[in-house]
N, C-alpha and C positions, 0 to 999 in steps of 0.2 A: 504494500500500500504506500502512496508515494506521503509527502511529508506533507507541513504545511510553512507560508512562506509569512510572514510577518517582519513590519518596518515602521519602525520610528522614526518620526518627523516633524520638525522645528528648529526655530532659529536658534542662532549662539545663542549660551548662554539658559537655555529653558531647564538643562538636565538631562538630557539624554543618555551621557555615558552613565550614569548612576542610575537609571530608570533601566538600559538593557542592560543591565548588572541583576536587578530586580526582578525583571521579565523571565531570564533565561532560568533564572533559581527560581521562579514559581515556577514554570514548566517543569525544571529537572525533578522537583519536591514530587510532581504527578506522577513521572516514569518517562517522560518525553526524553527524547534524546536530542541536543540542543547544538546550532551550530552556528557562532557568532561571528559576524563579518560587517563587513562599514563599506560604502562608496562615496566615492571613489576608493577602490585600493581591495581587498581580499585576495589577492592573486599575485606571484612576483611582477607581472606587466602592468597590473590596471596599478597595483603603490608605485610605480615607477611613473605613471600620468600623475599619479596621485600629487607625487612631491613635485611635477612639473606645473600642478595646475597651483599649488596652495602657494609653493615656494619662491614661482619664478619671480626673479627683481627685472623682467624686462617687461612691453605692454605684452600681456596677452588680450587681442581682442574676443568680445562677446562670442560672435559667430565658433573660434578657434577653443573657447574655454568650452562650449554646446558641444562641438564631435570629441574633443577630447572627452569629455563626460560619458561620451555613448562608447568611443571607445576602450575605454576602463569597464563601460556596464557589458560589454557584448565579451568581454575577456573571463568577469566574472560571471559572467550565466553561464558560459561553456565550461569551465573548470571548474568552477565549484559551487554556486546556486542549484544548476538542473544536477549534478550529481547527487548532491546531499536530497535533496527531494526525491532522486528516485531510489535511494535507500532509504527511505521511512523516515529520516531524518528532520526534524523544526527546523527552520532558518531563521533567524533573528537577523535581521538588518538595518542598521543603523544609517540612516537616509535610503532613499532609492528614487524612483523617477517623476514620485512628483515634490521631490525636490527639484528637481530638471525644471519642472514648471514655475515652482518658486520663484528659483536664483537666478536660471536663466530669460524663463521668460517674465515673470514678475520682477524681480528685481532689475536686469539688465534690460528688460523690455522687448525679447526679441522675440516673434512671431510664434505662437503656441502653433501653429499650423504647421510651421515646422520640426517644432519639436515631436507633435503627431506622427509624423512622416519618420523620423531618424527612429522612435519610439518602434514604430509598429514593423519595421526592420530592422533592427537589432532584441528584438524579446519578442515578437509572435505576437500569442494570444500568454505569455505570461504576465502576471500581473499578480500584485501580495493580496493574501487572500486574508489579511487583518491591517490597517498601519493605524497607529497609537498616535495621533498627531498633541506635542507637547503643547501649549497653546499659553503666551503670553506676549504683553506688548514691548515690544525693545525698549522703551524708557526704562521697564519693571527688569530687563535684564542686561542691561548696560553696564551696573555695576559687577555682576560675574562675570562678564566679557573683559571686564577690565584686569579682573586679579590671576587671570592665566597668565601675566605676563606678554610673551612673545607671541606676536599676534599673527595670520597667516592673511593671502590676501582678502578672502572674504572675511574676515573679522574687525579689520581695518575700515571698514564701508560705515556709511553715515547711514543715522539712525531711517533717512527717506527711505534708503535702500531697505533696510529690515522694514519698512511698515509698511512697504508693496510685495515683500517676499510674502510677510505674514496675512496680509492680505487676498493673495491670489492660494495660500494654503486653505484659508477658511471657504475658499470661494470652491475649489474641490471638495472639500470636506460638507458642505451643503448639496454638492450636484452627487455623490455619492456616500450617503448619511450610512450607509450597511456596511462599508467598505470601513470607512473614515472615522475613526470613533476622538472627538475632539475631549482633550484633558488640560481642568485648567492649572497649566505649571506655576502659577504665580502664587498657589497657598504652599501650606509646608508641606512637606516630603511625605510626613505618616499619610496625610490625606490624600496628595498625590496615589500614590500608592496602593493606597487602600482602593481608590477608583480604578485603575488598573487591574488590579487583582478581579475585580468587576467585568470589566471587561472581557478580560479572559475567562474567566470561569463563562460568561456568558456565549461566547464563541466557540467553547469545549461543548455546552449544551446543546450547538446547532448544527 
């Protein structure tokens, strides 16, 4: 029986890496077998775009920062997304494609039309079959954005930038309410949490 595909979603700063920390150990706790991966990067090729797209000190333009994203995502479906699912496998993944939509086309502005199109050629009819969107407004996470220290280039972006990413998150998370389950990251962690744990249990039910 093949797996199921789950992805975390939100801006710097919401909690993410501690929230799939959370996730994977409530699955593990059931018997799931759990396999955690981020995008950009899961794969030696796709962290090697990875540290091209976060790292580089030269422009990368919009259009350029879009394929490299699909090429990182098309490295990770064939090596190790579509694997681990067709071993019974969870996938836990920390961004996926509609962040594409976010960053790229909400934040950066470029044509969702096309992202459609690179989308539905590099992943088929794949698509997570839960994503956990963290949900707070960058004013409320500016300050955890800041105490990482070394900042990469999208964490560097001005607050306009996060409140069109977050904006066109919620705007999916409305046009797909079964898929999209929105959580609000800006109370404390127990609550956080405790909502998730909800969610999932609720997912395992269907």
């Amino acid at each position: 029986m093949s797996g199921r595909f789950i992805t975390l979603e939100g801006i710097e700063g919401v909690g993410k890496s501690t929230n799939l920390e959370f996730v994977a150990q409530w699955l593990r706790d059931r018997g799931e077998r759990v396999v955690i991966t981020r995008e950009p990067g899961g794969t030696p090729l796709a962290e090697r775009l990875r540290n091209a797209l976060l790292e580089s000190e030269g422009q990368v333009t919009p259009v350029a920062e879009l394929l490299l994203m699909f090429a990182a995502r098309s490295s990770h479906l064939h090596d190790l997304v579509e694997p681990a699912l067709a071993r019974g496998d969870w996938v836990l993944c920390d961004r996926f494609t509609d962040a594409t939509y976010a960053y790229q086309g909400g934040g950066r502005q470029l044509d969702p039309g096309l992202i459609a199109t690179l989308e539905r050629a590099v992943q088929g009819q794949r698509r997570p079959d839960l994503t956990l969107l963290l949900d707070a407004a960058p004013e409320a996470t500016a300050s955890r954005r800041s105490l990482r220290g070394t900042e990469d280039r999208f964490e560097r972006e001005q607050t306009d930038f996060f409140r069109r990413v977050r904006k066109t998150y919620l705007e999916r998370a409305a046009a797909e309410p079964q898929r999209i389950q929105v959580i609000d990251a800006a109370r404390p962690l127990a609550e956080v949490q405790e909502e998730l744990g909800q969610c999932l249990a609720s997912f395992l039910r269907n």
